[in-house]
Steps between C-alpha positions, in 0.01 A plus 500: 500500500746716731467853486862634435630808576885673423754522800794737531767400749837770530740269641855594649726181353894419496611244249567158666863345442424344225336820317730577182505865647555387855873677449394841399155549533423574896157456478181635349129639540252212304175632352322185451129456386295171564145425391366265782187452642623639833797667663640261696565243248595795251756605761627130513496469153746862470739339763481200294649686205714675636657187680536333156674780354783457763381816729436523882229709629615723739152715518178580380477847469141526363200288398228592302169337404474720121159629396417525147464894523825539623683328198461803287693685719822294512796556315591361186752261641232389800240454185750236334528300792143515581463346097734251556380379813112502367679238187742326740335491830798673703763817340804641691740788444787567732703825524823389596756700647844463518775348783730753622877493382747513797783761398844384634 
């Protein structure tokens, strides 16, 4: 059996045309977690996600192979994702931030 380990990826994204929030949202910093057996295929498997909820990857800012000691030390938010991607295989969050409105 594979030995799997958690993956954190912090990706820069913008919402592709078709993203509901493609009007006001200008784009957003992804925190997703993978469990994969490596990080090359968890690193597909992020852009993969991100692809199918509508959002182009414009960079990765960090990658990170997680050891088990340093879970303890993550926020609480961090901590949820990590729990959802240990049930679901793969977790993202993404802190949007706004398009700015042109004054006339």
């Amino acid at each position: 059996m594979q030995n799997l380990n958690p993956y954190l990826f912090v990706i820069n994204v913008v919402p592709m045309q078709e993203n509901e929030n493609y009007e006001s949202i200008a784009g957003a910093r992804a925190h997703v977690w993978v469990i994969s057996s490596d990080i090359e295929s968890a690193k597909l498997r992020a852009i993969e996600y991100n692809k199918n909820f509508l959002w182009d990857i414009i960079s990765f800012e960090h990658e990170f192979e997680i050891r088990e000691e340093q879970i303890p030390s993550f926020h609480e938010d961090e901590l949820r994702l990590y729990q959802s991607a240990l049930q679901h295989g793969i977790a993202a969050d993404y802190i949007a931030y706004q398009k700015h409105l042109e004054k006339n």
